[in-house]
Steps between C-alpha positions, in 0.01 A plus 500: 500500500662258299829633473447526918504129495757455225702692713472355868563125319836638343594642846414161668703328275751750529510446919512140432200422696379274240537099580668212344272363255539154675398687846182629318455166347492334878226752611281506229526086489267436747233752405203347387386562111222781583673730713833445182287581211356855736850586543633464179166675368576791703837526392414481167254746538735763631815400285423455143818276454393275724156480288651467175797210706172352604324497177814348367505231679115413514482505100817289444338166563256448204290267713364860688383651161373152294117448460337195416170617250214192486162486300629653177298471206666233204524809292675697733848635391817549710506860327089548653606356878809757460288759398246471780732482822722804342309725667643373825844578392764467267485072406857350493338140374171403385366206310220241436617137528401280244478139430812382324311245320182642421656877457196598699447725796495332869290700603756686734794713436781715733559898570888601645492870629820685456403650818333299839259822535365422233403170555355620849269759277406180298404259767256777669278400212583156415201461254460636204296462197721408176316444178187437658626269782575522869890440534649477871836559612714373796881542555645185308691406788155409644387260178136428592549570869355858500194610591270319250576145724424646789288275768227642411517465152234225425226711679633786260469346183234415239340292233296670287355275220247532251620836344393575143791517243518831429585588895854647505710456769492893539108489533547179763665754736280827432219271622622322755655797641183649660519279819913591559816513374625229309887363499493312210256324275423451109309295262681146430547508132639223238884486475462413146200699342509771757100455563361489815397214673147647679681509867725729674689590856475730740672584795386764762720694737280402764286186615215741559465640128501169400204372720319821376529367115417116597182609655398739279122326348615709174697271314427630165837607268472562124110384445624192700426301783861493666664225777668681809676289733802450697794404246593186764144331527474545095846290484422279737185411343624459141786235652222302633342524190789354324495199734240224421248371779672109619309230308485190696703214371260221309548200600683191231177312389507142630361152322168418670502146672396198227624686229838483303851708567601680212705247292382217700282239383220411728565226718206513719167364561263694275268736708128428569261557209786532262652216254789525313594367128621112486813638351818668670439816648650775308748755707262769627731861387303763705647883443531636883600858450833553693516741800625777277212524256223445760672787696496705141157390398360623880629834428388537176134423711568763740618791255327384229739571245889360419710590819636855450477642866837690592560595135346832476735805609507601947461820500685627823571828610 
């Protein structure tokens, strides 16, 4: 059947019925991008050099076959990431980016495909669990414009606080994963000791599985009593937090009537029922506090301890 075909495009060629390419060019031009990739796919499908010409020319442009990887653990190696998206395809590129200064991990690294099938394969199941964290992946041409910033995302994604420090990321998911499937999500841990910091993220495929772990009553994780909430009202309510309630301005104390400026000798007529010394009136030196340390001292009322609001660490998703 093959050779059938083989043979009628030889004769056609042959008969010189085929047309310029610039006469091709000028009909296919104004065909709109749907009904162009069915024809070529087609043609492909029943002339394998026009599959492999098309392959060719899809995998040429990196850009097609580069993935962006997020959420890696600070441990994870570029020879680990490698290792876990080979099984997509042979890997022309892959690495962990780290800090130049610190010589630590960012927390994100890069996959190149030697083929663009194989990043298709990959991106079917852009999450996947690597060392005991949820990792995502997006084509890089996309940066942080894929699917985890979609619309919907803040309806999508959680807080959950409270978690005992033995809860691995790993076990964050297992549990969590009974009311959906989950995109992405892990325990936050320490850059610099590694230890967790008794919170976490996760982010559901779908607003409903979300709702459906919010309104759970069981909120019980480890032996403890765990916080689950919508990622965006935790932020917002740990930046109000940060921000101190106004304090109304105190007002300059002022020298009651009869009685002496500071640095001014009296000059009037002593009050009723009081009499003052035959000799000259010594300067009266009263210490007003200035409008700085009555503002200080006021807050040191209201907090009750030395002013050290907005100091502590936000934690934001």
């Amino acid at each position: 059947m093959e050779d059938l075909k083989k043979r009628k495009l030889e004769e056609t060629v042959g008969n010189g019925e085929f047309s310029s390419v610039e006469h091709l060019r000028s009909l296919l031009e104004p065909l709109p991008k749907p009904q162009l990739v069915d024809l070529l796919a087609r043609l492909g499908s029943q002339y394998p050099s026009i599959a492999e010409e098309i392959k060719s020319v899809a995998s040429a442009d990196p850009v097609n076959r580069k993935l962006f990887v997020r959420g890696l653990a600070w441990n994870t190696t570029s020879e680990t990431l490698c290792a876990t998206f080979s099984v997509h395809g042979e890997i022309e590129e892959g690495a962990v980016i780290y800090d130049k200064t610190t010589g630590k991990s960012r927390g994100y690294g890069f996959i190149t495909y030697k083929h663009m099938e194989s990043t298709k394969a990959a991106l079917k199941a852009p999450s996947k669990i690597i060392e005991g964290r949820m990792a995502v992946c997006n084509l890089a041409c996309e940066g942080l414009s894929g699917s985890s910033t979609t619309p919907d995302l803040a309806q999508r994604k959680l807080y959950i606080g409270g978690l005992s420090p033995d809860i691995t990321s790993e076990m964050l998911l297992n549990f969590f994963g009974r009311y959906g499937d989950i995109e992405e999500g892990s325990v936050a841990y320490d850059k610099d000791t590694n230890e967790s910091r008794g919170f976490g993220f996760v982010t559901y495929t779908t607003v409903e599985a979300t709702k459906k772990a919010i309104d759970d009553p069981d909120k019980t994780f480890g032996g403890r009593n765990i916080i689950v909430k919508l990622a965006d009202s935790h932020r917002n309510k740990m930046m109000q937090a940060q921000v101190p309630p106004a304090i109304p301005s105190m007002p300059y104390p002022v020298a009651a009537a009869g009685y002496p400026q500071p640095g001014k000798p009296h000059g009037g007529v002593a009050p009723v029922g009081y009499a003052y010394p035959p000799q000259a009136l010594a300067s009266y030196h009263a210490s007003y506090p200035s409008p700085t340390s009555a503002h200080a001292s006021a807050t040191d009322v209201i907090y009750g301890r030395d002013l050290d609001i907005g100091n502590g660490p936000l934690e934001i998703g």
